[in-house]
N, C-alpha and C positions, 0 to 999 in steps of 0.2 A: 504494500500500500504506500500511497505518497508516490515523493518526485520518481524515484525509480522501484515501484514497488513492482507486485506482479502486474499488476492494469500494464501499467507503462510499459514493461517486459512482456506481456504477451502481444501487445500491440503490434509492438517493433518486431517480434517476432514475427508476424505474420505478414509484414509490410507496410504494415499501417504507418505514415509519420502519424505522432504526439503532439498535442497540446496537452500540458497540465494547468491547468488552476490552482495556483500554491495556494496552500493553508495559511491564514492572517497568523495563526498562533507560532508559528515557527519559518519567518521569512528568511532567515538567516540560515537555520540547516538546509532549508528549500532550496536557498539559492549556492550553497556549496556543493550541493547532490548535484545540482543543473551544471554547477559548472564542468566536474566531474563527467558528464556527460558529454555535454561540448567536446572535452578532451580526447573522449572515443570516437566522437562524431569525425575529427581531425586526423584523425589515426587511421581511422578506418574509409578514409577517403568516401563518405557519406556525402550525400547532397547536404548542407548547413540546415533544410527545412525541416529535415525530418523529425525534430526535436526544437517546442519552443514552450518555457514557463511562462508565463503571466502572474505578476505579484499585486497583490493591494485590491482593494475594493470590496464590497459588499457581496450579496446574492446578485446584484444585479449584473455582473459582471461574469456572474457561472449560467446567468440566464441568459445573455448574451452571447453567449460562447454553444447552447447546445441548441440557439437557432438561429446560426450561422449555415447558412447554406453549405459550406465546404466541410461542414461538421458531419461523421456518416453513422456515426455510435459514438453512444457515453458509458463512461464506467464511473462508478461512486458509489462511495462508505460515507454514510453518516446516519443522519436522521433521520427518523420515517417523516417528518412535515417538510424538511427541506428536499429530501429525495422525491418526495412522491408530485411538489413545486416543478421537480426538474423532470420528472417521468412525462406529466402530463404535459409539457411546456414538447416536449421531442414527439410525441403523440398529436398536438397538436400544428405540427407543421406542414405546409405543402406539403414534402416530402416525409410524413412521420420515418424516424429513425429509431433502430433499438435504444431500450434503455438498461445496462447492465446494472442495479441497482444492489447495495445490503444495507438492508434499514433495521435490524434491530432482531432480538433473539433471546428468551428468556432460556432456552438449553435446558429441560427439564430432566429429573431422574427422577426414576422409576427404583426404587430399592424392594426387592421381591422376600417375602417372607424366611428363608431357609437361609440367606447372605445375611439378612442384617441379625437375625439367631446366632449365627457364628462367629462374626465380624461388624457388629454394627460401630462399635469405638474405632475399628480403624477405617471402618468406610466415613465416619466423621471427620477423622483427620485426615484423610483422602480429599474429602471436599475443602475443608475447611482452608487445606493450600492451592487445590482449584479457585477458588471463591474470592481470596486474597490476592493473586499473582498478579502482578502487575497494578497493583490499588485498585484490580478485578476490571479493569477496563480491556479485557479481551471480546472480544463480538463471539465468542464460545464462552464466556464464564458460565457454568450452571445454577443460574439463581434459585431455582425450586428443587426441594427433595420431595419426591412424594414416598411415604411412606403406613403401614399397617398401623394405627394407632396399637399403645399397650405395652410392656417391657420395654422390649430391645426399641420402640420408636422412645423412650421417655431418656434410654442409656444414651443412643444418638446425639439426643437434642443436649442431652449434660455436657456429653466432649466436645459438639460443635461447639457449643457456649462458651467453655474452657481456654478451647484450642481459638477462637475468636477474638474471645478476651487480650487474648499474650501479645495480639498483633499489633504492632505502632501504627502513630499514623504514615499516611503514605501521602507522597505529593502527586495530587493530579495535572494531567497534561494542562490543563484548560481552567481558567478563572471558571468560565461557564458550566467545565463538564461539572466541577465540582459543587456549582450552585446547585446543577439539574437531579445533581446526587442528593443533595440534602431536600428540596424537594421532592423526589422522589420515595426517600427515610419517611417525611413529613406524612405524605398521598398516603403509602402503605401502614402505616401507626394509625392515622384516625377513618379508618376502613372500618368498616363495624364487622365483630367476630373476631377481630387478628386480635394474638396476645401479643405483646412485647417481651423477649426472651433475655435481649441486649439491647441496650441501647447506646451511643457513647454521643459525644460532644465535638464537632467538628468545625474549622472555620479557614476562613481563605482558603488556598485551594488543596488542604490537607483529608484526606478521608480514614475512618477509621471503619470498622465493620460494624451492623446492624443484623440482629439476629430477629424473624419473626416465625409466627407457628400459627395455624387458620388448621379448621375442620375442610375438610373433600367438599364437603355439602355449602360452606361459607364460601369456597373460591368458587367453584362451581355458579355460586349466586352474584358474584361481584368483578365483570370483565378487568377490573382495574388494576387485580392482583393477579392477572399473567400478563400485564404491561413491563415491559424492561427498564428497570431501574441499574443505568449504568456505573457499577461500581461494586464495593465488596459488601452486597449486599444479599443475606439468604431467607429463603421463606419455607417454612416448613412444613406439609401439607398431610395432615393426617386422615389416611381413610378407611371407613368401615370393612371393606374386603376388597378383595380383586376385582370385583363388579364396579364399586366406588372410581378404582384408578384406570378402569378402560373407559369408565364415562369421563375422567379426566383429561383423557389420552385424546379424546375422540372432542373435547370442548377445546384442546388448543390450538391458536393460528399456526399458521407456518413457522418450523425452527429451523434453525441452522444446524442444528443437534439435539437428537436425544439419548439418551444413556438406560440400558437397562442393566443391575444391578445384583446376579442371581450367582446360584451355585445349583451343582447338579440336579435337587433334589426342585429345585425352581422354573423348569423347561414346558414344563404343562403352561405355565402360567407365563411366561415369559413367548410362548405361542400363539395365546391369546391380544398379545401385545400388539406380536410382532408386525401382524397385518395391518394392525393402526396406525403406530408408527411411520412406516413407512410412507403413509399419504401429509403426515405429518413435518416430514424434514430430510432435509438432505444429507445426512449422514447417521447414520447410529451405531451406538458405541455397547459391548459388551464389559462391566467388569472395566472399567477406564474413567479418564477424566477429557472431558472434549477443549483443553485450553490447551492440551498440543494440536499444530495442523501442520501434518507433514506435506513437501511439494514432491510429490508424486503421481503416479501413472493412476493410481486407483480414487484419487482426494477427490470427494465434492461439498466444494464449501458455498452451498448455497440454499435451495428451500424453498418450497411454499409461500408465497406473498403474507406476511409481509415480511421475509427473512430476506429473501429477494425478490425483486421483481420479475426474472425471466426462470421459474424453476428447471428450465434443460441448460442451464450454464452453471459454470463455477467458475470462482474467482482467484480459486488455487489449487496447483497441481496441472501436469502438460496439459492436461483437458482445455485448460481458462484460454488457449489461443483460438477454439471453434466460435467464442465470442466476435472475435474481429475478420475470420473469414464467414464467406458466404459459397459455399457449393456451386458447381456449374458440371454440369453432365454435356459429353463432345460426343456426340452419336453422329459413325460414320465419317468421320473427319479423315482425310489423308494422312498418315503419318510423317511424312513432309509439311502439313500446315498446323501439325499438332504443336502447343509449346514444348519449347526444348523439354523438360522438366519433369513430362508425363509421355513424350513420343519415345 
């Protein structure tokens, strides 16, 4: 992501030149990355167009740019108000243009009765360094547990608390991310049903963790609490049976991840799952933590709207370069007037 993240890299990879749109909050790495780039661009005897940043400005300036007639596809990480501003703005062009979009992703788990029996303390402290990592500003952080209410969910929510507790504050990227955090702490506390587990004290663009806990039947009731709250923020979702968490499963929007949580003795129920899930997100994780994303041949990081916008793309792993080509079928062509490339 950013100046030269994958967008920019699969782009180039497929022939596309780039325009980036720097980021206001980090004009100055933006434009060391760009210059770095330049540097290849030079090296590698490129046309100088095929790469150019734009720094400074508002939205109006990224709206500007996706309806630009020369503009053919967009790729963008952020918000779901400001993505979904620039989805429809490319939709609504003479020419509508793709929009590769990832707006947001609560990353739910599924913790299966027979796992958290044998291991629920350390599937806590499993999350609890998912949940934390990077002041939880990963677009995979797993903000929900869903879990069986009764023992082993009550041992759970002790460790998360515990292991929560211990964590300093963290400095976030953004004045704003960090407002939208504590806002978001705010939304989830006065939600009616949620308890408060943890709570701590945060200010300027420092974040600490927030711990909360709601009944199956409470979220279920209130869409507010599978909204993503970006930061190191968990909610703890206790349900009456297996029945409870496939109607959970089956009330979420599009995710970028889901995680199911079992051991062998968990596979019946974990079956039950599995067919939901998968209409559910674009990747699911067994027995893991979804805040690794490897760039590989098998990765898709993308989802159901509104995790992204286009759910047959990803935006990491070789895959992410089908974004920027377009298919063309040569039926019957000479192989003399074929391109070099496929003749």
């Amino acid at each position: 992501f950013s100046v030269a993240g994958g967008d920019t890299a699969a782009a180039l990879a497929a022939g596309c030149p780039v325009v980036v749109k720097g980021h206001s909050a980090h004009p100055g790495t933006g434009e060391i990355v760009a210059q770095a780039i330049d540097v290849a661009v030079k090296a590698c005897g490129i046309h100088p167009g095929v790469f150019s940043l734009i720094q400074g400005g508002k939205r109006d300036v990224g709206q500007s740019l996706v309806q630009h007639p020369l503009i053919k596809a967009v790729g963008f990480t952020g918000a779901l108000g400001g993505g979904r501003a620039l989805f429809d703005l490319c939709a609504q062009r003479p020419e509508p243009i793709p929009f590769f979009g990832e707006l947001g992703s609560v990353n739910p788990m599924f913790l299966l009765p027979k796992a958290m029996s044998a291991r629920n303390e350390e599937l806590a402290r499993g999350w609890v360094g998912s949940l934390t990592m990077g002041a939880g500003q990963f677009c995979t952080n797993p903000g929900i547990a869903v879990v069986l209410d009764g023992p082993d969910a009550d041992a759970f929510v002790t460790t998360a608390k515990a292991g929560l507790g211990d964590v300093a504050a963290q400095t976030m990227l953004t004045d704003g991310m960090a407002d939208a955090y504590r806002s978001g702490a705010k939304r989830i506390a006065a939600t009616s049903g949620v308890k408060e587990v943890l709570t701590t004290s945060c200010d300027l663009r420092n974040a600490t963790p927030y711990l909360f806990e709601t009944s199956g039947e409470n979220w279920l009731a209130n869409h507010v609490l599978g909204e993503e709250v970006f930061g190191p923020l968990g909610l703890v979702v206790r349900v009456k049976g297996i029945a409870e968490m496939q109607a959970i499963a089956r009330a979420l929007e599009g995710q970028l991840t889901c995680t199911i949580h079992m051991d062998a003795g968990d596979a019946a129920d974990a079956r039950s799952l599995l067919p939901i899930l998968e209409r559910k997100a674009g990747r699911i994780l067994a027995n893991g933590f979804p805040t690794g994303v490897e760039v590989c041949d098998t990765m898709v990081h993308g989802g159901p709207y509104p995790a992204s916008t286009n759910f047959g793309a990803t935006s990491v792993g070789t895959m992410s370069i089908r974004r920027f080509l377009r298919p063309v079928c040569y039926q019957n062509i000479p192989a003399d007037v074929l391109p070099v490339d496929i003749a």
